[in-house]
PyMOL Python script that loads the backbone (N, CA, C, O; Angstrom):
from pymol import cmd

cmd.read_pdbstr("""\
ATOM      1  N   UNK A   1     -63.288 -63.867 -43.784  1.00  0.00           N
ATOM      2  CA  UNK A   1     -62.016 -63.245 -43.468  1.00  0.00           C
ATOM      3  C   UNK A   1     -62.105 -62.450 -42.167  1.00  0.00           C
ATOM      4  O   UNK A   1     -61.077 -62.577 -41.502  1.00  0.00           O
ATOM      5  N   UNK A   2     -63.092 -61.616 -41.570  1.00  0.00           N
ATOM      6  CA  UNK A   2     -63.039 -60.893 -41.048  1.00  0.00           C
ATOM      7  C   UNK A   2     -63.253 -61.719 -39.467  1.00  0.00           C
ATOM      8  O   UNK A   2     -62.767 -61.246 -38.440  1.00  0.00           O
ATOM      9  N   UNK A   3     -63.984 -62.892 -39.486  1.00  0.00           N
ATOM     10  CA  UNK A   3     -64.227 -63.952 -38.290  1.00  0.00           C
ATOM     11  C   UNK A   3     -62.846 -64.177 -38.259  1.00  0.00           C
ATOM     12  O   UNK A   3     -62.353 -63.989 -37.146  1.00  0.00           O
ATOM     13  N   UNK A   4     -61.866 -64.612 -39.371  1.00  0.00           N
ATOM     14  CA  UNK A   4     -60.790 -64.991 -38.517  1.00  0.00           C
ATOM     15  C   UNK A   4     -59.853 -63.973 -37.921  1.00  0.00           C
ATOM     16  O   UNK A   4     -58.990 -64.324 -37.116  1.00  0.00           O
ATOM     17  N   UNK A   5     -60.022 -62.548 -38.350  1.00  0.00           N
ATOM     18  CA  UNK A   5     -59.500 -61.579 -37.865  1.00  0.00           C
ATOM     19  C   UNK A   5     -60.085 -61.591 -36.008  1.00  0.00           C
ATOM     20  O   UNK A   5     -59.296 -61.741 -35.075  1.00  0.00           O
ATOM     21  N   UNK A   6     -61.066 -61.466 -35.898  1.00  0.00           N
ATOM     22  CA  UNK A   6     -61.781 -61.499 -34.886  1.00  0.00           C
ATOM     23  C   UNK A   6     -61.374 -62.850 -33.503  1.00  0.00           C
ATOM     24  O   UNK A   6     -61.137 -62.739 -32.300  1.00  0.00           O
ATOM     25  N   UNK A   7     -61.446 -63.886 -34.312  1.00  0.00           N
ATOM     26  CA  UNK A   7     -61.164 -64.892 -33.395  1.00  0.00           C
ATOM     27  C   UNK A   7     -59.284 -64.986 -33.367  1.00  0.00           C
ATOM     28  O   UNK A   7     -58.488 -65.697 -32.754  1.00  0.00           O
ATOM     29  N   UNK A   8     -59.207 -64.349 -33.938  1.00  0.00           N
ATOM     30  CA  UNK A   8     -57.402 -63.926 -33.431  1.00  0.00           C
ATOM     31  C   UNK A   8     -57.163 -62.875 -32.448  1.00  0.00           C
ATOM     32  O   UNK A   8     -56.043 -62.752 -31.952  1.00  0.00           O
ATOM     33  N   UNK A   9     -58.111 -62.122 -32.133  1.00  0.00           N
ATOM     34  CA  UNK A   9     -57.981 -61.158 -31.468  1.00  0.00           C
ATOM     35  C   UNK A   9     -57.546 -61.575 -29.966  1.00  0.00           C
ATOM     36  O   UNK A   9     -56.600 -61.184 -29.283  1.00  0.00           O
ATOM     37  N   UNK A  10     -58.575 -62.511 -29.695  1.00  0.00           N
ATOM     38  CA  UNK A  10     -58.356 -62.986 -28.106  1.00  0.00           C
ATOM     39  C   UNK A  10     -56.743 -63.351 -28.277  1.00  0.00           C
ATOM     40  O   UNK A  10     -55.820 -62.849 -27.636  1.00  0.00           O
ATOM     41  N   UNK A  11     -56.687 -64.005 -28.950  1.00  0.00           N
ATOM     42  CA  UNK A  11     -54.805 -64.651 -29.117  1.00  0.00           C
ATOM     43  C   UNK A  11     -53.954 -63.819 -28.850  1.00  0.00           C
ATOM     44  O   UNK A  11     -53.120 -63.810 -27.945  1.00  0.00           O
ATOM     45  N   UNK A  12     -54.288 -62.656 -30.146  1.00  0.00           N
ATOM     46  CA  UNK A  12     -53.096 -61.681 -29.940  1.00  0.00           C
ATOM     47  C   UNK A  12     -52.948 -61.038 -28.320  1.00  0.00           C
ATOM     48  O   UNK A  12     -51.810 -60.815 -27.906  1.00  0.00           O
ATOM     49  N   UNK A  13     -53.751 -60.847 -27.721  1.00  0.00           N
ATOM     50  CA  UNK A  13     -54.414 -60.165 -26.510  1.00  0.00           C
ATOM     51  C   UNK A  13     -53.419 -61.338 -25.495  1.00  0.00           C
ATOM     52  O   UNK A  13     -52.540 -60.739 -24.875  1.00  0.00           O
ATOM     53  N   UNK A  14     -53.432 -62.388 -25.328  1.00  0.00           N
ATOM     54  CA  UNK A  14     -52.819 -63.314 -24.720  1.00  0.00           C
ATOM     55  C   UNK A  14     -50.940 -63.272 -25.303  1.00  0.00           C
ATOM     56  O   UNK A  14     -50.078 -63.237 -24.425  1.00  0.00           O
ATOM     57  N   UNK A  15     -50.619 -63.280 -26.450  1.00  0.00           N
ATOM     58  CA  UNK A  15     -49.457 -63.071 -26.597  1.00  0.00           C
ATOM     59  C   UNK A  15     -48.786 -62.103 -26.147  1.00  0.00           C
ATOM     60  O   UNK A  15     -47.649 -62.278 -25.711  1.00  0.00           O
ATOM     61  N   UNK A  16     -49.655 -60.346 -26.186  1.00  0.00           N
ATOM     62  CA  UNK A  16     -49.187 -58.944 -26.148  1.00  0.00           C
ATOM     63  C   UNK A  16     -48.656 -59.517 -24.540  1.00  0.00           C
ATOM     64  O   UNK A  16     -47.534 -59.384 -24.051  1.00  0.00           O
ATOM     65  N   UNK A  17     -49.852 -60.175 -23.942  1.00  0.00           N
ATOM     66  CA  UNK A  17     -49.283 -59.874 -21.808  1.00  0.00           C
ATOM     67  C   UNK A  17     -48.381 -60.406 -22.014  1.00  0.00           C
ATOM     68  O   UNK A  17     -47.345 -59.759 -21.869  1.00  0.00           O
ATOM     69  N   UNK A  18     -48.248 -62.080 -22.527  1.00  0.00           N
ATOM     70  CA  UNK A  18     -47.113 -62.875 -22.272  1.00  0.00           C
ATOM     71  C   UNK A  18     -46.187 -62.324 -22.884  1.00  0.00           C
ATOM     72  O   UNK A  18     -45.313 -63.181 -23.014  1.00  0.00           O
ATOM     73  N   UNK A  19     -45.891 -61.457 -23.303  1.00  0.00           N
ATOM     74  CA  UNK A  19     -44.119 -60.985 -24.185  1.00  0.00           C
ATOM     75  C   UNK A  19     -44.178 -59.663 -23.193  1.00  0.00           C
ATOM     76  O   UNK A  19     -43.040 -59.227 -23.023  1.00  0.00           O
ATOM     77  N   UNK A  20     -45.342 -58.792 -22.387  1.00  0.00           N
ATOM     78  CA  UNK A  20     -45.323 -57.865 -21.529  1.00  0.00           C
ATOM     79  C   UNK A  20     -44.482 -58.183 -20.250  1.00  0.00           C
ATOM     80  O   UNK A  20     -43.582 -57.551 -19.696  1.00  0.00           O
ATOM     81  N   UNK A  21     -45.188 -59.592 -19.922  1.00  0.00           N
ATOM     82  CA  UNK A  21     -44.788 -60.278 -18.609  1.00  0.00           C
ATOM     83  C   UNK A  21     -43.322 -61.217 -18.406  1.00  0.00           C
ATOM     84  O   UNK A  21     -42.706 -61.575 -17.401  1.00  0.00           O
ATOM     85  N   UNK A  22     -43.075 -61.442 -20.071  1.00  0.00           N
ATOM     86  CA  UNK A  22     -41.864 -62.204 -19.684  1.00  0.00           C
ATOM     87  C   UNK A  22     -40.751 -60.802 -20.169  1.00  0.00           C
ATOM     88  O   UNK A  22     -39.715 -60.825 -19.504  1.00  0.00           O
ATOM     89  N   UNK A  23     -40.784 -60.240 -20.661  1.00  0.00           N
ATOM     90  CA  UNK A  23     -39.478 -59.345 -20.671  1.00  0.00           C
ATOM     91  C   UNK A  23     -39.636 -58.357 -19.290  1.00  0.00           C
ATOM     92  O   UNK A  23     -38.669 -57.636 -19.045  1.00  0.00           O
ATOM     93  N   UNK A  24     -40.657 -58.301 -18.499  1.00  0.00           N
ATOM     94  CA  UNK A  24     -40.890 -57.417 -16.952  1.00  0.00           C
ATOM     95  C   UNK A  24     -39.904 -58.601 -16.142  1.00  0.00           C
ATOM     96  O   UNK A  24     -38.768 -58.228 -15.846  1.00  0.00           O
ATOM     97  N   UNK A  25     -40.295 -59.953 -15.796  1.00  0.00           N
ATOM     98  CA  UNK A  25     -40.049 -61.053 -15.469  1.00  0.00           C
ATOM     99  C   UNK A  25     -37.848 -60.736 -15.766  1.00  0.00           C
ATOM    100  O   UNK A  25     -36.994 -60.361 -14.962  1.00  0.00           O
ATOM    101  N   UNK A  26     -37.740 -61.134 -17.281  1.00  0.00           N
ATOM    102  CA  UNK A  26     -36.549 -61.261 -17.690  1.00  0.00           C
ATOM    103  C   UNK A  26     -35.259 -59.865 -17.126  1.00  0.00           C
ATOM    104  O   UNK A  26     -34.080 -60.142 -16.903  1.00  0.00           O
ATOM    105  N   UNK A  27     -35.881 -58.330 -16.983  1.00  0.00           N
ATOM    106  CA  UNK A  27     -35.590 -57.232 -16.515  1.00  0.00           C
ATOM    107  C   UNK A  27     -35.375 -57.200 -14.977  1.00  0.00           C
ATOM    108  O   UNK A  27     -34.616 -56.467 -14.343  1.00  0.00           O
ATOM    109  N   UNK A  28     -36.109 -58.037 -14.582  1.00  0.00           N
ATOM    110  CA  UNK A  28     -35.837 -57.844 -12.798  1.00  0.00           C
ATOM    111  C   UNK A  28     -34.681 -59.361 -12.335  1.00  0.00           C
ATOM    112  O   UNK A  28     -34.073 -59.522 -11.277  1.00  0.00           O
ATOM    113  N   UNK A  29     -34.699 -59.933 -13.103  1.00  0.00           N
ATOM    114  CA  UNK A  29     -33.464 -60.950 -12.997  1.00  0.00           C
ATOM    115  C   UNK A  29     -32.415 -60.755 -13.328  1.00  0.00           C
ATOM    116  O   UNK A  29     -31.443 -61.189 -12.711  1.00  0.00           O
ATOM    117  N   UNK A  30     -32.329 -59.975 -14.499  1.00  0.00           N
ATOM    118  CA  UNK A  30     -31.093 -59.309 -15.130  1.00  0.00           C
ATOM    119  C   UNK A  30     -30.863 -57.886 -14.134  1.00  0.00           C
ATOM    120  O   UNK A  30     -29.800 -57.276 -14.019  1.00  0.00           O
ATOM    121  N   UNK A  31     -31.930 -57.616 -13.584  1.00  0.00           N
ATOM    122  CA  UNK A  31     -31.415 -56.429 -12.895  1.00  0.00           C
ATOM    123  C   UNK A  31     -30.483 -56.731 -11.690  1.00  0.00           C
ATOM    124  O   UNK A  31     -29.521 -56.122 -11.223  1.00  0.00           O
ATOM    125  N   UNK A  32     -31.247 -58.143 -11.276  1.00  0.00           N
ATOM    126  CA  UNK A  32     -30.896 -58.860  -9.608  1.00  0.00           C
ATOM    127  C   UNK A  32     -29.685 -59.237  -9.665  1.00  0.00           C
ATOM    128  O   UNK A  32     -28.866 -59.354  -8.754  1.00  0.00           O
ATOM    129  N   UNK A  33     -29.576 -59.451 -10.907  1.00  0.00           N
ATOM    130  CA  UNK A  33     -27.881 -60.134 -10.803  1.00  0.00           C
ATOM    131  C   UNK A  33     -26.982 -59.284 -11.174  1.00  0.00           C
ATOM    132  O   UNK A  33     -25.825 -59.641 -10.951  1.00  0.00           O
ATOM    133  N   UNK A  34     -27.158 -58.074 -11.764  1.00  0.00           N
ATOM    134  CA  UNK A  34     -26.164 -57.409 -11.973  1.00  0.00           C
ATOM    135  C   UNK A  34     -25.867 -56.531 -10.719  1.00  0.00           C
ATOM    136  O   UNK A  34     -24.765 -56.009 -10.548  1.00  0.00           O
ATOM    137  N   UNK A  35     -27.023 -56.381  -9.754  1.00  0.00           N
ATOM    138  CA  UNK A  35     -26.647 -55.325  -8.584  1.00  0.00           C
ATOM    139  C   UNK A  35     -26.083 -56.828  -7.699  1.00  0.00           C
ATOM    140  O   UNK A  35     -25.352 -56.408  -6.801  1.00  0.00           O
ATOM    141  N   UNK A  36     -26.138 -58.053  -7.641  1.00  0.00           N
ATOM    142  CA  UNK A  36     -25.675 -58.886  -6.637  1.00  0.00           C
ATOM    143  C   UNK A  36     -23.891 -59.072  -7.468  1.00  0.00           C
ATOM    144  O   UNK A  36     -23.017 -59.668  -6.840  1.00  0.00           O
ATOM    145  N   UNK A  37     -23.627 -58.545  -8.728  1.00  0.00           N
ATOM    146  CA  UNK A  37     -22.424 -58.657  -9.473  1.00  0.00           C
ATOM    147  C   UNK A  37     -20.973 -57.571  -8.799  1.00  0.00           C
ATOM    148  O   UNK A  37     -19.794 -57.550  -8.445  1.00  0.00           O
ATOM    149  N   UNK A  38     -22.146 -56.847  -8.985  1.00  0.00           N
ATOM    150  CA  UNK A  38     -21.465 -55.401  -8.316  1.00  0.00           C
ATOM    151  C   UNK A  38     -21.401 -55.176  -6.730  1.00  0.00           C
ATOM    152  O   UNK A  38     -20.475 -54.594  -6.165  1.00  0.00           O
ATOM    153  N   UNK A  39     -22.176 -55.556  -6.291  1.00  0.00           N
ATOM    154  CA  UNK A  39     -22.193 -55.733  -4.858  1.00  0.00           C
ATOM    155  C   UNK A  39     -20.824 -56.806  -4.142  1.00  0.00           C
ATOM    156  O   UNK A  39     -20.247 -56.961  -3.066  1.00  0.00           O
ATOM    157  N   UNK A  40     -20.810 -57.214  -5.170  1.00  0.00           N
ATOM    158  CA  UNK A  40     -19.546 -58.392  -4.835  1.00  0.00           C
ATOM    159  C   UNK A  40     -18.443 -57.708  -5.359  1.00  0.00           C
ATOM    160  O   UNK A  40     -17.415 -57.856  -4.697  1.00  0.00           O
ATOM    161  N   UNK A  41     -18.371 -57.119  -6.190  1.00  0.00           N
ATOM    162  CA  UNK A  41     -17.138 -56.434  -6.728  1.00  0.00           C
ATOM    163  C   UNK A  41     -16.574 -55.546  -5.651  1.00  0.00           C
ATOM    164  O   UNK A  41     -15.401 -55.408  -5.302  1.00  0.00           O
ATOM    165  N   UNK A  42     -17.550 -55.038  -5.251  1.00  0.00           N
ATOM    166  CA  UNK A  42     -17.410 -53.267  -3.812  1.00  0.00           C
ATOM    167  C   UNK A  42     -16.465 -54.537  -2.878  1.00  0.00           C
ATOM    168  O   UNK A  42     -15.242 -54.407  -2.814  1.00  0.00           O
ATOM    169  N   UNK A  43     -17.170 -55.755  -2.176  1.00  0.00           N
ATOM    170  CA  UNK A  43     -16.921 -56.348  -1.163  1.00  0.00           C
ATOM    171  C   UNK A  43     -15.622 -57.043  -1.463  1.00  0.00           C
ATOM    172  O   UNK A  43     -15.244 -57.770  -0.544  1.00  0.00           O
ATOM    173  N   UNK A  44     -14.832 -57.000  -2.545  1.00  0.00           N
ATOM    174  CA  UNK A  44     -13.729 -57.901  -3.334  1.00  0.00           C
ATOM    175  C   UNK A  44     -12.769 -56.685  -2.861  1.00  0.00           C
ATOM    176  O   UNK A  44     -11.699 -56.780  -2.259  1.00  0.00           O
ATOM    177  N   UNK A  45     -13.429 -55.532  -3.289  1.00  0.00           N
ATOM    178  CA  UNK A  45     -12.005 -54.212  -3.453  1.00  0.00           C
ATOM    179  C   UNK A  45     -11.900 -54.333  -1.639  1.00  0.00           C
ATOM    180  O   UNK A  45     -10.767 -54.660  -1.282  1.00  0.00           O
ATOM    181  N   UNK A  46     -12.725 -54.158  -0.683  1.00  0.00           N
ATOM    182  CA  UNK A  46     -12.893 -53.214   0.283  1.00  0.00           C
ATOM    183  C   UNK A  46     -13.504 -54.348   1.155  1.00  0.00           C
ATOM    184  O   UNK A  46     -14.715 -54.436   1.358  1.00  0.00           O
ATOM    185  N   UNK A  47     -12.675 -55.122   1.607  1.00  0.00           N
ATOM    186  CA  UNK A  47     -13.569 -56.100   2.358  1.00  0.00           C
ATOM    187  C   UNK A  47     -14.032 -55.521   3.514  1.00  0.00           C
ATOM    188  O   UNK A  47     -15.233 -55.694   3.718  1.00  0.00           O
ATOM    189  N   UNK A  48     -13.298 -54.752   4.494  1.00  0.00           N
ATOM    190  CA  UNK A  48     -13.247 -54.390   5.739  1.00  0.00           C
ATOM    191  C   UNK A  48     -14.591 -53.303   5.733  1.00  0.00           C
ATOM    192  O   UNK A  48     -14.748 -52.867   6.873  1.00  0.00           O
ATOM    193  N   UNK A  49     -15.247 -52.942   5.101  1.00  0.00           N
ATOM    194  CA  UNK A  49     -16.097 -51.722   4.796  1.00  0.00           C
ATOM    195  C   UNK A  49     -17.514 -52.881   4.569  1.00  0.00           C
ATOM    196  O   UNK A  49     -18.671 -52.522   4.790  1.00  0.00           O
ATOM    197  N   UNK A  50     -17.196 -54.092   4.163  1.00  0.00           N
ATOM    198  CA  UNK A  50     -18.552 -55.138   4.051  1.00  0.00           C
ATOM    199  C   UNK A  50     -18.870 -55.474   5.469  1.00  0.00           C
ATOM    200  O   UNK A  50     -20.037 -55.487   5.860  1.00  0.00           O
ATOM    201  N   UNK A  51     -17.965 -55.719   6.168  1.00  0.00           N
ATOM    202  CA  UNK A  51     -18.173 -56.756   7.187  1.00  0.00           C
ATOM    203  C   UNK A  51     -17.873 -55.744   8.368  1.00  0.00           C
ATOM    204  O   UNK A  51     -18.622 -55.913   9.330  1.00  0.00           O
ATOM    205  N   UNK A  52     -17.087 -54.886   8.484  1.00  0.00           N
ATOM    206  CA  UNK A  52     -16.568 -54.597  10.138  1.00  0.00           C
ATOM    207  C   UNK A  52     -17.056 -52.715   9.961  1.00  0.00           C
ATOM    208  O   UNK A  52     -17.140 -51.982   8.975  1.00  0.00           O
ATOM    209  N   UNK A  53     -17.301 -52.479  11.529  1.00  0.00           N
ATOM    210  CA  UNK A  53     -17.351 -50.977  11.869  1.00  0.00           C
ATOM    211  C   UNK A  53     -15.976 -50.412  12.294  1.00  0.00           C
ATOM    212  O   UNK A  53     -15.070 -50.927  12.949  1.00  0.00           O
ATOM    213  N   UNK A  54     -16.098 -49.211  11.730  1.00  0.00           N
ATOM    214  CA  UNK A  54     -15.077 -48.934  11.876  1.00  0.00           C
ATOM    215  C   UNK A  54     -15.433 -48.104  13.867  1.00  0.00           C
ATOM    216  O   UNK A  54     -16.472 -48.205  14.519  1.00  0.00           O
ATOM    217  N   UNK A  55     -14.074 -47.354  14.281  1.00  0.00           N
ATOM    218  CA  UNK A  55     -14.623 -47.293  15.887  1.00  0.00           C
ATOM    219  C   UNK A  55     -15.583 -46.023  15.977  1.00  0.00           C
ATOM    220  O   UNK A  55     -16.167 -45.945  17.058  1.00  0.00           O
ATOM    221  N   UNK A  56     -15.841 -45.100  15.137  1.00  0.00           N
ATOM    222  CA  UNK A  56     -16.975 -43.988  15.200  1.00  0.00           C
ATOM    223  C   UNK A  56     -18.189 -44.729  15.275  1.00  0.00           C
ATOM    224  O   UNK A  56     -18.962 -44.828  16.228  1.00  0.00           O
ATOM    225  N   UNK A  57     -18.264 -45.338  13.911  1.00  0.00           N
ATOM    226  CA  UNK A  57     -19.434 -46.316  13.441  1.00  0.00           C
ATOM    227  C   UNK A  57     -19.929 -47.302  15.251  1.00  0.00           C
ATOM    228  O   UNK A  57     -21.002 -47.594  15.777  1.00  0.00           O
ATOM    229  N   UNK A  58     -18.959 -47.433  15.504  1.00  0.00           N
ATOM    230  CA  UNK A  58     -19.099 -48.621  16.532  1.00  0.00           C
ATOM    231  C   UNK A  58     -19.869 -47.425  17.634  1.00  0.00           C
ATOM    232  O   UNK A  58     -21.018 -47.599  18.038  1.00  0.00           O
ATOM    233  N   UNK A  59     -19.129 -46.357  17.978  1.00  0.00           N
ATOM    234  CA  UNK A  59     -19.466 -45.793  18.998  1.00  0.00           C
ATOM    235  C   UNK A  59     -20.997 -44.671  19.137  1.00  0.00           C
ATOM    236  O   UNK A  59     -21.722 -44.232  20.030  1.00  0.00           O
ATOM    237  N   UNK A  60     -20.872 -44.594  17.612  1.00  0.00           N
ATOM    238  CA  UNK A  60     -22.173 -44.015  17.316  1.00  0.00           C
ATOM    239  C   UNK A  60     -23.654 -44.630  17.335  1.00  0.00           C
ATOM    240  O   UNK A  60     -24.764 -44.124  17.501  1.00  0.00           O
ATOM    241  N   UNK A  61     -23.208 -45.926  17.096  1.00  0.00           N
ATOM    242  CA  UNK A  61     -24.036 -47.339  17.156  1.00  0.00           C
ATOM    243  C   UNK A  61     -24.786 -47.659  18.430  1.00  0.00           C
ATOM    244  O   UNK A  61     -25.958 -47.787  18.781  1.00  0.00           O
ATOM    245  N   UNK A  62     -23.428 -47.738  19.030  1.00  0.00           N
ATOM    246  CA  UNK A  62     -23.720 -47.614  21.073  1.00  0.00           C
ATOM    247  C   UNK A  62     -24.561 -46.631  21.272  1.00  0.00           C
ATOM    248  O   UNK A  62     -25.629 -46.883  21.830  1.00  0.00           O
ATOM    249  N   UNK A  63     -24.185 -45.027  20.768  1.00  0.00           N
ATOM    250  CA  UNK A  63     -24.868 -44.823  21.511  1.00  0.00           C
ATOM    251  C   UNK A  63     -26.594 -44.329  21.099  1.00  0.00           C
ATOM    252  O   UNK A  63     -27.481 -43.743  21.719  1.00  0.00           O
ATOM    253  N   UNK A  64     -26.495 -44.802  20.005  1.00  0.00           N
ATOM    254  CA  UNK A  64     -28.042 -44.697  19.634  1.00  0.00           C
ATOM    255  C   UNK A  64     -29.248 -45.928  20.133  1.00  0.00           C
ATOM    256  O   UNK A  64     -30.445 -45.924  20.420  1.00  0.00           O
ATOM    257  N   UNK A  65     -28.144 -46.939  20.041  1.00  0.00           N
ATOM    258  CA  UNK A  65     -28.857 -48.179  21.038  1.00  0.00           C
ATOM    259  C   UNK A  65     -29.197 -47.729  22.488  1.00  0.00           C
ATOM    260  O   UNK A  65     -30.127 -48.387  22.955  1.00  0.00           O
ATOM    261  N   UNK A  66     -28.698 -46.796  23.313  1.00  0.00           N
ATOM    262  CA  UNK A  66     -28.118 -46.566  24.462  1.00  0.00           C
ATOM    263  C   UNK A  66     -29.644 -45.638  24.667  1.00  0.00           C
ATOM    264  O   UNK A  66     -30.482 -45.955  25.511  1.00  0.00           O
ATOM    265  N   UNK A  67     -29.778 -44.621  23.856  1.00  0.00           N
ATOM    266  CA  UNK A  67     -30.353 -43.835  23.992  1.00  0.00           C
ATOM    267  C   UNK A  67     -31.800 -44.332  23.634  1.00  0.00           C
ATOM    268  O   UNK A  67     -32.471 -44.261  24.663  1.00  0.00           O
ATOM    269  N   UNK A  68     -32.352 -44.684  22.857  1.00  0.00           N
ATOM    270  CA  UNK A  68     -33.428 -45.461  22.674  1.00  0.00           C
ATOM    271  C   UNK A  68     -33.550 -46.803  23.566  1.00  0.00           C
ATOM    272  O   UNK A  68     -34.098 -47.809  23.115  1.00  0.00           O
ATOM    273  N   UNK A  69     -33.038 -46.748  24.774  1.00  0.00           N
ATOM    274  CA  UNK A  69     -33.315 -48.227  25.672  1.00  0.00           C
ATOM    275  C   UNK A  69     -33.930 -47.122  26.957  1.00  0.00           C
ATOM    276  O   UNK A  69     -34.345 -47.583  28.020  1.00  0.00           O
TER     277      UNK A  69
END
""", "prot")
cmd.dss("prot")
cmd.show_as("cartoon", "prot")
cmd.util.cbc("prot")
cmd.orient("prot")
């Protein structure tokens, strides 16, 4: 009884990572898609705030490029 306790051990040891590694694995996909979910939602309400500067943004832009050349 106690050999087969023993020679299960390595097993269990291999199952514990693989259920460690696939719910770490399953958490960063579920994470990826819910911030790429929401990220699309912001860009749905507020398109102009995804894509364009507004003219401060623009001019502040200039001149930090400006100044670091």
């Amino acid at each position: 009884m106690s050999i087969l306790i023993v020679s299960l051990v390595p097993i269990l040891y291999v199952l514990a990572i693989a259920a460690v590694a696939y719910a770490v694995i399953r958490f960063a996909i579920v994470h990826a898609l819910r911030q790429a979910r929401n990220e699309e939602r912001i860009e749905r309400r507020v398109p102009k705030a995804a894509t364009w500067l507004d003219a401060d943004e623009r001019r502040l832009l200039t001149l930090s490029n400006t100044s670091r050349d």
